[in-house]
Short mmCIF file of the C-alpha atoms (twelve columns), coordinates in Angstrom:
data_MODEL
# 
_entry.id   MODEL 
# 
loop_
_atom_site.group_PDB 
_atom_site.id 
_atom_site.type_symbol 
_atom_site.label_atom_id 
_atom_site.label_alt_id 
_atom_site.label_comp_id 
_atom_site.label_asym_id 
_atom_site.label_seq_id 
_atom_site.Cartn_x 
_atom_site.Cartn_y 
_atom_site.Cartn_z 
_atom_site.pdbx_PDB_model_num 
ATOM 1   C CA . UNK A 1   -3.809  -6.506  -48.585  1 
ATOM 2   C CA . UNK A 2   -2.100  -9.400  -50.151  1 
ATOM 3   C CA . UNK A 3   1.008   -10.596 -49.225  1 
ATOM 4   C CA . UNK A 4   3.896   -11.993 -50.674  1 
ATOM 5   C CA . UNK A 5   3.459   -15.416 -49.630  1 
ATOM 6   C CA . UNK A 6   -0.823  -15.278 -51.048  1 
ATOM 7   C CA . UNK A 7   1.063   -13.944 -54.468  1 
ATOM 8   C CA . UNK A 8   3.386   -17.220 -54.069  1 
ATOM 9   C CA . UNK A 9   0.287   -19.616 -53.611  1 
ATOM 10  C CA . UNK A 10  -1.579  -17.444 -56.498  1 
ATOM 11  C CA . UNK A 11  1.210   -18.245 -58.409  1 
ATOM 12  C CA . UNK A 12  1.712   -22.034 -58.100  1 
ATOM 13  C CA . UNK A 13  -2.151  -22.360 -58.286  1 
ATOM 14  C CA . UNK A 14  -1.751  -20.857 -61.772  1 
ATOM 15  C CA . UNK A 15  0.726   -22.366 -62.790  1 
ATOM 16  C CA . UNK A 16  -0.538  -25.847 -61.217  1 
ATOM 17  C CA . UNK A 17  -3.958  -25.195 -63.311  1 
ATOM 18  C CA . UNK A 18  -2.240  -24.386 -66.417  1 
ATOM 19  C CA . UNK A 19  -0.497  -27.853 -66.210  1 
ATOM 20  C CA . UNK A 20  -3.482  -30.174 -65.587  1 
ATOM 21  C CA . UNK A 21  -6.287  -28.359 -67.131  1 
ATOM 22  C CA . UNK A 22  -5.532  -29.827 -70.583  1 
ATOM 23  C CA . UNK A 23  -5.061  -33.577 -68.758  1 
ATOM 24  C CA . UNK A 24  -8.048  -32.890 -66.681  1 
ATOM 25  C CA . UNK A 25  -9.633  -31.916 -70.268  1 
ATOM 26  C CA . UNK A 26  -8.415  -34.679 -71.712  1 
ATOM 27  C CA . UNK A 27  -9.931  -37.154 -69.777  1 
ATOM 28  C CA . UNK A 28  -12.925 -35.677 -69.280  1 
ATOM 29  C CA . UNK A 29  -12.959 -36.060 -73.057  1 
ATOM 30  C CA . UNK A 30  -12.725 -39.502 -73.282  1 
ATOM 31  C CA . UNK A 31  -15.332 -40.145 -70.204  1 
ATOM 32  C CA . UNK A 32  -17.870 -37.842 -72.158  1 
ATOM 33  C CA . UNK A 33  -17.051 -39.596 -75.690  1 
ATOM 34  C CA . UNK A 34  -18.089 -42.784 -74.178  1 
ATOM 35  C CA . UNK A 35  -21.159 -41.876 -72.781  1 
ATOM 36  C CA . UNK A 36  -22.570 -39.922 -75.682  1 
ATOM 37  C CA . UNK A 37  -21.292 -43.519 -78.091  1 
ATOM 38  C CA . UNK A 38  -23.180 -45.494 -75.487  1 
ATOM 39  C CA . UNK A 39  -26.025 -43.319 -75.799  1 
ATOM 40  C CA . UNK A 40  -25.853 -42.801 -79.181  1 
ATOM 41  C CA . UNK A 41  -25.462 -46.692 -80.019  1 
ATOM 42  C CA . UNK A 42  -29.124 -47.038 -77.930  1 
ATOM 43  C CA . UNK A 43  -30.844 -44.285 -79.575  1 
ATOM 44  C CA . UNK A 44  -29.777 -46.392 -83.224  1 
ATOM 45  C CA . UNK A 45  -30.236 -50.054 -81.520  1 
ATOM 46  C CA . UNK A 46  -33.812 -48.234 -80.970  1 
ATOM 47  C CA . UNK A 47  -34.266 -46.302 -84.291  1 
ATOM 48  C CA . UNK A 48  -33.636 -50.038 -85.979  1 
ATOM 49  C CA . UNK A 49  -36.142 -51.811 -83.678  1 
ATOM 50  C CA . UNK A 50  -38.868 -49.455 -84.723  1 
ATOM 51  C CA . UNK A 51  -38.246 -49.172 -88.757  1 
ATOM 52  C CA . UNK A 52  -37.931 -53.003 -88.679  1 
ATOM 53  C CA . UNK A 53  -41.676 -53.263 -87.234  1 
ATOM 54  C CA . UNK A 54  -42.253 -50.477 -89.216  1 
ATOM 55  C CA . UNK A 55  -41.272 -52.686 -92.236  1 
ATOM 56  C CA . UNK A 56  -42.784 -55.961 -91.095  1 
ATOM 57  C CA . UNK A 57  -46.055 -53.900 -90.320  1 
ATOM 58  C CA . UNK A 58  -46.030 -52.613 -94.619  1 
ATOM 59  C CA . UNK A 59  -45.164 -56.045 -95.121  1 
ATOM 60  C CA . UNK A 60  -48.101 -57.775 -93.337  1 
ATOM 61  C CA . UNK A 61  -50.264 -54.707 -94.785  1 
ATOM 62  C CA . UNK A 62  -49.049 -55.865 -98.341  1 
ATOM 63  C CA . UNK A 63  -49.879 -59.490 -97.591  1 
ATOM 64  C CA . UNK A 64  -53.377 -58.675 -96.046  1 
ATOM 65  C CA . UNK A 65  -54.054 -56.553 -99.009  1 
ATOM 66  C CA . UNK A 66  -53.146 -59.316 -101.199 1 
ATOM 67  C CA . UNK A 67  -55.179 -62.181 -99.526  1 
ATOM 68  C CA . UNK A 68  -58.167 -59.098 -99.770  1 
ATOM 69  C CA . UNK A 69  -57.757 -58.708 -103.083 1 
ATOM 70  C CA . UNK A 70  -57.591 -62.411 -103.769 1 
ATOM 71  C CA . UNK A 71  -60.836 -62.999 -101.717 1 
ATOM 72  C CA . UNK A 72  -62.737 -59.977 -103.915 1 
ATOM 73  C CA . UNK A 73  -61.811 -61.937 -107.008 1 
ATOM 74  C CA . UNK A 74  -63.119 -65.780 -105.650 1 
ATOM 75  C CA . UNK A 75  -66.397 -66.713 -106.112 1 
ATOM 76  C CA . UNK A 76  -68.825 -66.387 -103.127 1 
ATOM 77  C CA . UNK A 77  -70.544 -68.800 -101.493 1 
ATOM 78  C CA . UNK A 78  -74.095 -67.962 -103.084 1 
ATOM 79  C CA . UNK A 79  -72.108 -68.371 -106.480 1 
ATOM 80  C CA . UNK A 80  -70.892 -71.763 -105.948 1 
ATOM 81  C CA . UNK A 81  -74.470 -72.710 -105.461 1 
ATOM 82  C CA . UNK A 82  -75.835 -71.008 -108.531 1 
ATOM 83  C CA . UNK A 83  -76.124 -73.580 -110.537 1 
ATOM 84  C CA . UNK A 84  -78.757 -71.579 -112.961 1 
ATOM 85  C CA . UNK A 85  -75.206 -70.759 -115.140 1 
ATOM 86  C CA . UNK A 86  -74.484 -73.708 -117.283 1 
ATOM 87  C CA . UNK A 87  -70.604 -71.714 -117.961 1 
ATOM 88  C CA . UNK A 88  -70.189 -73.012 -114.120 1 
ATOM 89  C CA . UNK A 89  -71.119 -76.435 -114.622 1 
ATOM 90  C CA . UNK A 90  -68.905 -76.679 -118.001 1 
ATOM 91  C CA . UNK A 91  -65.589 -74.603 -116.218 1 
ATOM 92  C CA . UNK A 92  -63.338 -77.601 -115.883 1 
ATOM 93  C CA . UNK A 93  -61.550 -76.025 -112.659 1 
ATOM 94  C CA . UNK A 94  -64.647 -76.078 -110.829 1 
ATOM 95  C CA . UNK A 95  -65.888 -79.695 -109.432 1 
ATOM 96  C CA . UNK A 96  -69.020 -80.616 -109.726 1 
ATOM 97  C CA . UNK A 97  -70.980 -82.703 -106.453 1 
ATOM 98  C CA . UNK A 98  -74.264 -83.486 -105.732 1 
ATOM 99  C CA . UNK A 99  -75.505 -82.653 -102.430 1 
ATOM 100 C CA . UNK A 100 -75.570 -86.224 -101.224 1 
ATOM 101 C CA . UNK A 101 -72.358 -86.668 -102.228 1 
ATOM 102 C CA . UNK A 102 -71.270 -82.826 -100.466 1 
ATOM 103 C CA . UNK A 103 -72.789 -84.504 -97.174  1 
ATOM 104 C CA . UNK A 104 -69.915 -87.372 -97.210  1 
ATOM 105 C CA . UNK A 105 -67.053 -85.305 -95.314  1 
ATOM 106 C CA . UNK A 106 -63.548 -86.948 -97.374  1 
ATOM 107 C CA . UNK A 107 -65.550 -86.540 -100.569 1 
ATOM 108 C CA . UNK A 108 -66.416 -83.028 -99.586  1 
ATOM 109 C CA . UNK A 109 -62.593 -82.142 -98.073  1 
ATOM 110 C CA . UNK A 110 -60.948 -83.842 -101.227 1 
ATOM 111 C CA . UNK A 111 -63.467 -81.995 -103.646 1 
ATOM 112 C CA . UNK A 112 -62.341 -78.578 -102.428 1 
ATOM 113 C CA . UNK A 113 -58.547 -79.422 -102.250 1 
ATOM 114 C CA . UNK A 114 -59.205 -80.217 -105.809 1 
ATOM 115 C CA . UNK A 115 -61.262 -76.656 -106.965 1 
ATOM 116 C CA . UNK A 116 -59.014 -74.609 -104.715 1 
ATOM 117 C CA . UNK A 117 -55.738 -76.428 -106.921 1 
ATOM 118 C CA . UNK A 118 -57.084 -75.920 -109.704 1 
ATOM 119 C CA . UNK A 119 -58.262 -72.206 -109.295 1 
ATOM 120 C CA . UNK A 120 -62.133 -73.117 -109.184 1 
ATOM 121 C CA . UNK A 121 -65.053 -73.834 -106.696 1 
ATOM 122 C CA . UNK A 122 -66.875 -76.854 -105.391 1 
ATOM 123 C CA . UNK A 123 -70.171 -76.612 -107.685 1 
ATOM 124 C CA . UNK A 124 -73.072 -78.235 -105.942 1 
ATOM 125 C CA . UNK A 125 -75.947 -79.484 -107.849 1 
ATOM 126 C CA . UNK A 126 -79.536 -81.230 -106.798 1 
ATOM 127 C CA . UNK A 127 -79.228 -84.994 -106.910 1 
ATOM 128 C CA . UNK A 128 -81.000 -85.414 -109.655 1 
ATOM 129 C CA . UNK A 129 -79.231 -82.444 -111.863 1 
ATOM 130 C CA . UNK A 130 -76.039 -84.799 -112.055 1 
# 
């Protein structure tokens, strides 16, 4: 049993609904655009932090395989002291010390700055070999 003044309210209701729904949309709208931006300008902030370590992590790979690549190629240690290979003595970017002169620390220091400049090794030789 409705009566003519619930079919009145019924009425305006509609008719109140009808106007602000599409405002009440609307704004809604807007409120929801700006979260999902702010949400979606985090998510790519994030995305750009990772592929940039991502990046500096292949770089730094590329660089470590570089400097292990570099160390296969030098000489070792027990080849610097092999002095049984003449072609070592005679390389002119290797330098050539005796051991006395190895145990005097500037000689020493300014004899590998030298062989590591010019692409060679500190050759060390008994003192009476020189």
């Amino acid at each position: 049993m409705t009566t003519e003044n619930d079919d009145k309210n019924t009425a305006m209701m509609d008719r109140f609904l009808d106007a602000a729904l599409p405002k009440l949309t609307e704004a809604m709208g807007d409120q929801i655009g700006k979260m999902l931006d702010e949400k979606t300008s985090k998510i790519l902030a994030s995305h750009t932090k990772a592929m940039d370590q991502l990046k500096d992590s292949q770089r730094e790979n590329e660089a470590l395989k570089a400097d292990l690549e570099k160390a296969k190629a030098a000489p070792t240690r027990a080849q610097a002291y092999d002095t049984s290979d003449d072609a070592r003595l005679k390389d002119p970017r290797n330098v050539v010390l005796t051991r006395s002169q190895a145990r005097d620390t500037p000689v020493y220091v300014d004899a590998r700055r030298k062989a590591a400049e010019q692409g060679g090794v500190v050759v060390m030789v008994e003192d009476d070999a020189a």
